[in-house]
N, C-alpha and C positions, 0 to 999 in steps of 0.2 A: 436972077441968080445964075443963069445959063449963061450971059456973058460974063460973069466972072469966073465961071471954070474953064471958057473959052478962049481968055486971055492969060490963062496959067500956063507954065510950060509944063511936058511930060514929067521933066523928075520935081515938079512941084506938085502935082495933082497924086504922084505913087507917094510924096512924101505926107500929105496931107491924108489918104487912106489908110497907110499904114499907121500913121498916128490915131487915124479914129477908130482904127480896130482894136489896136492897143489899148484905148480909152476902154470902149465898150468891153473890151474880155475882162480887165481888170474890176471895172463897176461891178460886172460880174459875178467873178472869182470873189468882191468883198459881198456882196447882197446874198450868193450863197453862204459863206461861211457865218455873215449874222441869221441868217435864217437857221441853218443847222449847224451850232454849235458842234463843236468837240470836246468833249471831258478830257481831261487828264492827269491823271496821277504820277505823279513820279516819286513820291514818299516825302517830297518838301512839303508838304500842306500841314501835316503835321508833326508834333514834337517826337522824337523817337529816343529813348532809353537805351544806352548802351545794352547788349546782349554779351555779355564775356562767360556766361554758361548755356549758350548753344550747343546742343546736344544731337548730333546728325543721326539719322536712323540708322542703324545695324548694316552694316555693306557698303556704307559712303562714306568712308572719314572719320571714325571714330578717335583719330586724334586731337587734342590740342594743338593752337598753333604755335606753341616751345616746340612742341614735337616737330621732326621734319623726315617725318615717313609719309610714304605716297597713301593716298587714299586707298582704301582696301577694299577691292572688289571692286569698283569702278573705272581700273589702269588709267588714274591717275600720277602724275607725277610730282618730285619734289619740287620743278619748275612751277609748276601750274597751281602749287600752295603758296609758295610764294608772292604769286599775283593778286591775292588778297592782303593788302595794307593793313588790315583791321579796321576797327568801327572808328568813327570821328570825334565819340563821346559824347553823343548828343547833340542834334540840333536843333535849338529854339526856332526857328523858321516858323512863322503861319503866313499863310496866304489870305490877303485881304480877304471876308466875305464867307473863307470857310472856318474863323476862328470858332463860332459857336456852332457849326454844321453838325450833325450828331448824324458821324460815318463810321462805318469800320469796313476796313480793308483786309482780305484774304488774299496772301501773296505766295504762288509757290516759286522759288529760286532754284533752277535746274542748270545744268548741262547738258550740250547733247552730246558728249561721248558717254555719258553716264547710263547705262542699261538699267537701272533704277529709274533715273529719272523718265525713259520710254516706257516702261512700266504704265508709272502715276501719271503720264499726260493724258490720256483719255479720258481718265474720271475727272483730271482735276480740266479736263476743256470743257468737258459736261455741267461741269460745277461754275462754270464759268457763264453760262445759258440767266444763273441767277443774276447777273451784275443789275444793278440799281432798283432792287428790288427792297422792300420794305421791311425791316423786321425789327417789332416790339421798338419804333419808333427811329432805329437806324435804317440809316439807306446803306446796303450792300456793296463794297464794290469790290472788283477781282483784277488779280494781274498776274500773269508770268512772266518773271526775268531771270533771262538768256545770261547767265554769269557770267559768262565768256567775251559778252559783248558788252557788259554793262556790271563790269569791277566792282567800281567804285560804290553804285547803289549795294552789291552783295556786302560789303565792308563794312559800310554804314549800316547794314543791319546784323552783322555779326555771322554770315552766313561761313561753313567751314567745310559743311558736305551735302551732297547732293542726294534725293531732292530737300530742300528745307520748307515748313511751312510756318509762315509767319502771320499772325490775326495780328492787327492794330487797331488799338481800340480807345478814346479820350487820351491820347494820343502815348498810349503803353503797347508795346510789343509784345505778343504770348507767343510762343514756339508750338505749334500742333503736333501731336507726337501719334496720332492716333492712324485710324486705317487708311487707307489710300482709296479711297470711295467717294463719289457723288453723295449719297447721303449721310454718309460719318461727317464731310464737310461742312453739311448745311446743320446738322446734329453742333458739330463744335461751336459752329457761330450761332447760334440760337442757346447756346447755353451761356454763351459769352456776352451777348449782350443783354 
């Protein structure tokens, strides 16, 4: 084996290393990832129900989107309503494997200019401690999305003001209207499911 390294030239032997490094970080990078998985939700898993009576909490929006007055109490603008398209009407989508999975999803949709929305972060990050936890036969799971950055998922679930909270549940959307607390949260989804 030593004369055949012996008879390689320099940029044969860097090129040959470099490739086996590459090999090996890659096998890698796949042996971890099949070892520990990562979950993710992104609201395609399941069917979602148009929302066109989303009803935002007092100080975020209480308009309609005909209306095109800025959000109230959030300095929001009329630009910034506009950047929601509205819902898609539904998407039949399932993800192989999670068709029968018996999940529900607790979603808060925030902005961060929103002083509401920095309010409700802390309980609902506390709340979020619960994710994949078991209840009365569903498995839990939690997610905050950044409207700002992620439009089009706010549209597709009807979102208008900030913060919104959304449970999905056999694949129906319920709007949370209630207090902005770690265990009102865990209260609504054990009542829900």
């Amino acid at each position: 084996m030593r004369e055949i390294f012996e008879k390689m030239e320099k940029s044969e032997l860097v090129t040959l290393v470099i490739t086996a490094l590459l090999t090996v970080g890659l096998l890698s990078y796949y042996l971890y990832n099949c070892l520990h998985p990562v979950e993710k939700y992104s609201g395609e898993y399941f069917t979602t129900n148009t929302i066109s009576e989303v009803e935002p909490f007092a100080g975020c929006g209480g308009s309609t989107k005909e209306e095109v007055e800025p959000f109230a109490g959030c300095g929001g603008s009329k630009k910034r309503r506009e950047n929601f398209s509205g819902c898609n009407g539904g998407s039949k989508k399932r993800k192989e494997g999670f068709a029968n999975s018996k999940i529900v999803t607790m979603r808060m949709f925030y902005a961060d200019w929103c002083p509401h929305c920095q309010d409700a972060k802390p309980g609902f990050k506390q709340f979020m401690s619960n994710n994949n936890k078991v209840i009365k036969g569903y498995k839990l799971k939690t997610e905050m999305v950044d409207c700002d950055k992620h439009q089009q998922k706010a549209a597709k679930f009807g979102v208008e003001g900030f913060p919104t909270f959304i449970l999905t549940k056999d694949g129906k959307n319920h709007v949370y209207q209630g207090a902005r607390e770690t265990t009102a949260y865990m209260k609504y989804v054990v009542s829900m499911v």
